[in-house]
MMTF fields as JSON, N, C-alpha, C and O atoms, coordinates in Angstrom:
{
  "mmtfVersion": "1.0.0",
  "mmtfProducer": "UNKNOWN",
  "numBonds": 339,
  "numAtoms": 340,
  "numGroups": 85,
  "numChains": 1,
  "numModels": 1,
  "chainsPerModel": [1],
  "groupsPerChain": [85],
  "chainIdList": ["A"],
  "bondAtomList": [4, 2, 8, 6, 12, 10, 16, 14, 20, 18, 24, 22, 28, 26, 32, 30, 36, 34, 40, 38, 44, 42, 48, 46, 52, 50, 56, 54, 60, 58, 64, 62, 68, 66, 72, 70, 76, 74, 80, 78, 84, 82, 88, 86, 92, 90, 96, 94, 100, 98, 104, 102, 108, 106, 112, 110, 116, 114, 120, 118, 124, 122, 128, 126, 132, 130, 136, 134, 140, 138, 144, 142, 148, 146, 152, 150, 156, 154, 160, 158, 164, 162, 168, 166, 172, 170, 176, 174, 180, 178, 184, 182, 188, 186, 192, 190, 196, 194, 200, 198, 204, 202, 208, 206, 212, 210, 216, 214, 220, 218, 224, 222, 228, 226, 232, 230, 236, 234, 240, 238, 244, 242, 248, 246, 252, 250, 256, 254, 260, 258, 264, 262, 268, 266, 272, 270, 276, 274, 280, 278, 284, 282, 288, 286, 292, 290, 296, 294, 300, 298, 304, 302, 308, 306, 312, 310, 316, 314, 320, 318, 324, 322, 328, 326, 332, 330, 336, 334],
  "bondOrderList": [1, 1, 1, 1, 1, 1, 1, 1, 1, 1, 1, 1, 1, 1, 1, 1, 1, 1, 1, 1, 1, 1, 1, 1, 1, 1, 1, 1, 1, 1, 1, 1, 1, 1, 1, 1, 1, 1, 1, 1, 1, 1, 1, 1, 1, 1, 1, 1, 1, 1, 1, 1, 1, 1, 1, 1, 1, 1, 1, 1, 1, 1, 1, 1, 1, 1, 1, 1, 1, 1, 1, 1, 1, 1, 1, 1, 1, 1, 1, 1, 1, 1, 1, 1],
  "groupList": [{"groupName": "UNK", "atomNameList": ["N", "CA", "C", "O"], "elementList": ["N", "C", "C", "O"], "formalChargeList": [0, 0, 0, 0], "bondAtomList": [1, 0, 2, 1, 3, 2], "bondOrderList": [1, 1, 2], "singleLetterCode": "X", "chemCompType": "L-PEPTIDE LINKING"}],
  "groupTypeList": [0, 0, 0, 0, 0, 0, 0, 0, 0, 0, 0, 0, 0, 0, 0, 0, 0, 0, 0, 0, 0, 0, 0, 0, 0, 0, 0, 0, 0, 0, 0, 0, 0, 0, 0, 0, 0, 0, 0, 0, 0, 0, 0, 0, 0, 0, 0, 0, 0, 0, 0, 0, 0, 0, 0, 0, 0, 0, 0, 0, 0, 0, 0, 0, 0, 0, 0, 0, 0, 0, 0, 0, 0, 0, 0, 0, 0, 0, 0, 0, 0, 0, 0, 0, 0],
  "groupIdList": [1, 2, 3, 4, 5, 6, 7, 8, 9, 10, 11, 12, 13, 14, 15, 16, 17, 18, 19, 20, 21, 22, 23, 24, 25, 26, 27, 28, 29, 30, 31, 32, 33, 34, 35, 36, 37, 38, 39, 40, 41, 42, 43, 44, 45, 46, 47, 48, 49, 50, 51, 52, 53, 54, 55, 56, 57, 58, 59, 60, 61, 62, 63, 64, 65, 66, 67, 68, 69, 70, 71, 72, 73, 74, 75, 76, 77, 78, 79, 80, 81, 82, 83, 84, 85],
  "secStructList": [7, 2, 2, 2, 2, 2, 2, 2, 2, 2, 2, 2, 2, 2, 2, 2, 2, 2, 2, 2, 2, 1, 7, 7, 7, 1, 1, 2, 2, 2, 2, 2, 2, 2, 2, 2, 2, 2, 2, 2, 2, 2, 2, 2, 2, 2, 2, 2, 2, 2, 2, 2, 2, 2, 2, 2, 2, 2, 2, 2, 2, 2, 2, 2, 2, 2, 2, 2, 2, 2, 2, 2, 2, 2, 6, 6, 6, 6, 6, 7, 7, 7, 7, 7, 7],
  "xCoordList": [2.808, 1.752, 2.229, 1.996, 2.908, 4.033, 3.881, 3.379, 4.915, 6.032, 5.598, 6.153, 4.208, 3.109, 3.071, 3.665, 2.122, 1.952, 3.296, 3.061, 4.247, 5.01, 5.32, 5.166, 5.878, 6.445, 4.841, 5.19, 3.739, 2.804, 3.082, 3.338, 2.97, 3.244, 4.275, 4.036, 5.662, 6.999, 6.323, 6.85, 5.734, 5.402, 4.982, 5.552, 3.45, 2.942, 3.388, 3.047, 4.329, 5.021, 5.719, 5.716, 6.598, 7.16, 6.547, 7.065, 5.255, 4.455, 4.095, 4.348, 3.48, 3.088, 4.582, 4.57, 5.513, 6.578, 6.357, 5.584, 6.852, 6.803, 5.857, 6.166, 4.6, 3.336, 3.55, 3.448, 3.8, 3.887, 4.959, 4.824, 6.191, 7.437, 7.106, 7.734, 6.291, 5.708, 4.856, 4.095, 5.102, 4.544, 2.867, 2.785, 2.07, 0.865, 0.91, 1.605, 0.137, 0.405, -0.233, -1.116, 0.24, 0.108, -1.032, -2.09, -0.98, -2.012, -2.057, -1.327, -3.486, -3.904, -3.13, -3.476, -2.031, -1.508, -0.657, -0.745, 0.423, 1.023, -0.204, 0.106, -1.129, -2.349, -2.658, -2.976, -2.629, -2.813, -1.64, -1.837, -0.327, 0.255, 0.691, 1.221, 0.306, 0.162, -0.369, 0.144, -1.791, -2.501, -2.357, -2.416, -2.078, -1.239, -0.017, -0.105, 0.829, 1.803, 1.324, 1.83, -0.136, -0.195, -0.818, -0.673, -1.964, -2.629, -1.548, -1.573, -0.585, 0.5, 1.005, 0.057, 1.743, 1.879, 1.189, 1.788, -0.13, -1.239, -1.593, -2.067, -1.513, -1.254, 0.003, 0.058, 1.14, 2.507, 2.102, 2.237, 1.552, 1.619, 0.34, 0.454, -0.789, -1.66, -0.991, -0.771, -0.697, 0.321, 1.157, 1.131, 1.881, 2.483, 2.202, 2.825, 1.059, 0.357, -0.205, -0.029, -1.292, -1.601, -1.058, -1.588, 0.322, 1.895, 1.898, 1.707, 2.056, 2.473, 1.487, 1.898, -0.114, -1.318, -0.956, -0.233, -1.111, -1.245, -0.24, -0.698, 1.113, 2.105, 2.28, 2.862, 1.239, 1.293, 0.182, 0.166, -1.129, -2.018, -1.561, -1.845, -0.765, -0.01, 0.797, 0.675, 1.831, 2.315, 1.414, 1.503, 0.378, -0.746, -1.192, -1.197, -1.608, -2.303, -1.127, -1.309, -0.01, 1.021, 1.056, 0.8, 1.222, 0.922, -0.155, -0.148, -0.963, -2.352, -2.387, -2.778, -1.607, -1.831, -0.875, -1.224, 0.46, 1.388, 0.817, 1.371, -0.13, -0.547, -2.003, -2.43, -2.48, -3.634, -2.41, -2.651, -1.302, -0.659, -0.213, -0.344, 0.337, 0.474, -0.369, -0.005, -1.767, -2.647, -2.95, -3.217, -2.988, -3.218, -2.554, -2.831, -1.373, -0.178, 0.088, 0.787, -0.636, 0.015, -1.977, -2.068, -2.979, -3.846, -3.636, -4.102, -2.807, -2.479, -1.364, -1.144, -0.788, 0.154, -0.92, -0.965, -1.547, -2.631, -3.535, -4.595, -3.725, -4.76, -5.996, -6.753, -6.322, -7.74, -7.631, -6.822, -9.083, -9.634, -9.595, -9.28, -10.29, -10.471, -11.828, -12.591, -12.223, -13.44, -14.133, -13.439, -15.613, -16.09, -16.63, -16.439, -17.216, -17.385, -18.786, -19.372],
  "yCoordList": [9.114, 8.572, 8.408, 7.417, 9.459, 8.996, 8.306, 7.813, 7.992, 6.692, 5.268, 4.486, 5.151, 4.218, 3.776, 2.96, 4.736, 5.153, 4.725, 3.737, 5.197, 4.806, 3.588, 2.719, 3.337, 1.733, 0.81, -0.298, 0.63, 0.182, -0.002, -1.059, 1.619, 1.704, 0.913, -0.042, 1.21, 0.399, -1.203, -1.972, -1.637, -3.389, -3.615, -4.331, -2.489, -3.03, -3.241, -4.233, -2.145, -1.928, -3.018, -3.526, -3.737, -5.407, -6.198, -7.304, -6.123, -7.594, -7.41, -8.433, -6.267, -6.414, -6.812, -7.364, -6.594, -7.328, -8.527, -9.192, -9.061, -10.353, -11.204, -12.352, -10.815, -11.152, -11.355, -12.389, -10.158, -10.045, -11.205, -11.828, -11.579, -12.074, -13.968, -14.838, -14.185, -15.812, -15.811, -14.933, -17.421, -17.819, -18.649, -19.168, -18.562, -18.997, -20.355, -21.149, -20.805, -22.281, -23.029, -22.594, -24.155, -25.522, -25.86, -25.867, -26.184, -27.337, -26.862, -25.979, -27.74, -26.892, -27.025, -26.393, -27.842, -27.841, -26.399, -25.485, -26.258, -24.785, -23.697, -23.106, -23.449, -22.556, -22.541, -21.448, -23.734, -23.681, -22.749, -21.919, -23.407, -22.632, -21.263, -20.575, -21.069, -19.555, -18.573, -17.509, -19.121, -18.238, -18.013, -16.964, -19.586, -19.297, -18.399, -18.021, -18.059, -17.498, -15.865, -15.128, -15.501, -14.374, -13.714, -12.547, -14.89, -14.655, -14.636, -13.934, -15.475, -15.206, -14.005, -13.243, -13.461, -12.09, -10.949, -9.874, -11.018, -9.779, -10.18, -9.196, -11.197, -11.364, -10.891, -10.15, -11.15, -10.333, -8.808, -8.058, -8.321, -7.149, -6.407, -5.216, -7.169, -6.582, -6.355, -5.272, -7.54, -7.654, -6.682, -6.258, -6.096, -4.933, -3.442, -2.49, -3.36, -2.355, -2.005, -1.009, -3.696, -3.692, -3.049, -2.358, -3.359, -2.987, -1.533, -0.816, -1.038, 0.168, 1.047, 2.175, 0.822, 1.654, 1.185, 2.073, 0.027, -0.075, 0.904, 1.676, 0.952, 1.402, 2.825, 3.381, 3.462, 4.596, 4.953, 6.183, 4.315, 4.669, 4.659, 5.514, 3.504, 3.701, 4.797, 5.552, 5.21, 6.516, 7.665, 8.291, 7.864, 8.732, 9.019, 10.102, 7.776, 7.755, 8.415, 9.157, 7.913, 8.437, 10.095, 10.78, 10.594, 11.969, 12.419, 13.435, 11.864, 12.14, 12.583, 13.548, 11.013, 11.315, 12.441, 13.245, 12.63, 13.96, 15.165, 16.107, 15.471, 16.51, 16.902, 18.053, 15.907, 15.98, 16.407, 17.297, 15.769, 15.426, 17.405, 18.065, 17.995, 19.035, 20.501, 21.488, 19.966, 20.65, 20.947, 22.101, 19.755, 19.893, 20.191, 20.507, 20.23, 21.142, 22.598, 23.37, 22.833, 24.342, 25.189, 26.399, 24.43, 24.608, 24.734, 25.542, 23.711, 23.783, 24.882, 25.264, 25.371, 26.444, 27.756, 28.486, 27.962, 29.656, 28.86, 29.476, 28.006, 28.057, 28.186, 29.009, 27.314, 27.15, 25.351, 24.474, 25.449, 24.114, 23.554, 23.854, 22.244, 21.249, 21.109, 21.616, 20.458, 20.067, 19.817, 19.564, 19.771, 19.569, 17.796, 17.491, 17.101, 15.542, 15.323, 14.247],
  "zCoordList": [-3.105, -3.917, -5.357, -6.049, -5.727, -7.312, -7.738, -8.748, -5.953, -6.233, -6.697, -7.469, -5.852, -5.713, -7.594, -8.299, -7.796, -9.22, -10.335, -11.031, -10.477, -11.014, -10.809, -11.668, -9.446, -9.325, -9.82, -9.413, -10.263, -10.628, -12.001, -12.577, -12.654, -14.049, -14.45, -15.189, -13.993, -14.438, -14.144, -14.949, -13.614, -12.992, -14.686, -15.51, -14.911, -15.478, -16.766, -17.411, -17.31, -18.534, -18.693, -19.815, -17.455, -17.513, -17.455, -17.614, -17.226, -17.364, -18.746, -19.382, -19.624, -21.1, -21.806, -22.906, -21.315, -22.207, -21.789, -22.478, -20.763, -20.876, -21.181, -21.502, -21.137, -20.994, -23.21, -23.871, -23.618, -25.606, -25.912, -26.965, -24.902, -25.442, -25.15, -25.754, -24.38, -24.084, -24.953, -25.358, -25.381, -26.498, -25.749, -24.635, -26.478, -25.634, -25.195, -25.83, -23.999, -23.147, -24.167, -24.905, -24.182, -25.239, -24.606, -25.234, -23.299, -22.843, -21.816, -21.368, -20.998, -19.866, -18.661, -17.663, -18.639, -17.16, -17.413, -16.594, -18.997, -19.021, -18.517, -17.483, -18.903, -18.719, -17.349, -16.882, -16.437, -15.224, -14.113, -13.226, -14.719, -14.567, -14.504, -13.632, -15.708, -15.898, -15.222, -14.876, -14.991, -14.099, -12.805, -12.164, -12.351, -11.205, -10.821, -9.652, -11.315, -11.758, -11.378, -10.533, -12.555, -11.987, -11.278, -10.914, -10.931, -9.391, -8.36, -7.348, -8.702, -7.113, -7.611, -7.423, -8.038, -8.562, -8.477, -8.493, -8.377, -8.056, -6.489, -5.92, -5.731, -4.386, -4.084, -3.102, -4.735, -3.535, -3.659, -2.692, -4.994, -5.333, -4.305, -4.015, -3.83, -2.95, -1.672, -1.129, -1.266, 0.062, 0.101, 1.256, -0.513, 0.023, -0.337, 0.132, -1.339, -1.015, 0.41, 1.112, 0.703, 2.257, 3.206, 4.076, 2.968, 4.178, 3.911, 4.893, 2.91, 2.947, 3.251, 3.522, 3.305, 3.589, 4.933, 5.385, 6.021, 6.834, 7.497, 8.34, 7.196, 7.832, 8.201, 9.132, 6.65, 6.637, 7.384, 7.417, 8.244, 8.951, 10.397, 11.236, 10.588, 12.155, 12.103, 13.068, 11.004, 11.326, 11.77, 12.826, 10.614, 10.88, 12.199, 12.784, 12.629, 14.188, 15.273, 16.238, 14.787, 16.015, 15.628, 16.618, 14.843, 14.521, 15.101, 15.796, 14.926, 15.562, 17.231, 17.889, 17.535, 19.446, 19.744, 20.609, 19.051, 19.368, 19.044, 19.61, 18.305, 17.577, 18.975, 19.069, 19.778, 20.747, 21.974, 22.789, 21.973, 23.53, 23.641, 24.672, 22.189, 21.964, 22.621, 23.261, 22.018, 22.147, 23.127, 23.463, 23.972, 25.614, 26.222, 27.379, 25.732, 26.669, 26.398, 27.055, 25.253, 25.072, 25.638, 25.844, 25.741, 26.301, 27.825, 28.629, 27.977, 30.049, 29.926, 31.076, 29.288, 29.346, 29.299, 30.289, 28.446, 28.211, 29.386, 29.276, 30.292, 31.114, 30.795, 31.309, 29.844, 29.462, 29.644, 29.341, 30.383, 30.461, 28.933, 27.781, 29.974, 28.179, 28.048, 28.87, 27.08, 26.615, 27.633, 28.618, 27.858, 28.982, 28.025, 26.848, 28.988, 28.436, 29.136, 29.019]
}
């Protein structure tokens, strides 16, 4: 989660430079541009947040089913039933 955190911070610390070091858009197609620019930029930057929550929930889940497959085996080992349903 830091890492998350930091690699954000460091993004954002390079966008206020570059963001202080450009001189403002003349006209509206530069301006159009621009924004475009950093709407696509806060889209790649969602997109792999996305990836990395998603990725880290499929890991989760697989932990999950080993952590049940576990249970039930060391339950069928002491010979106790399971849950009744």
């Amino acid at each position: 989660m830091s890492n998350i955190k930091q690699e954000i911070k460091t993004e954002e610390e390079q966008q206020n430079y570059s963001m202080s070091n450009n001189s403002d858009p003349k006209n509206m197609q530069e301006l159009t541009q621009y924004v475009q620019t950093l709407l696509q930029g806060m889209q790649d930057k969602f997109q792999a947040m996305s990836d990395q929550i998603i990725t880290r929930i499929d890991e989760m889940g697989n932990r999950i089913d080993d952590l049940e497959k576990n249970i039930t085996e060391l339950m069928t080992q002491a010979g106790v039933e399971g849950p009744e349903k």
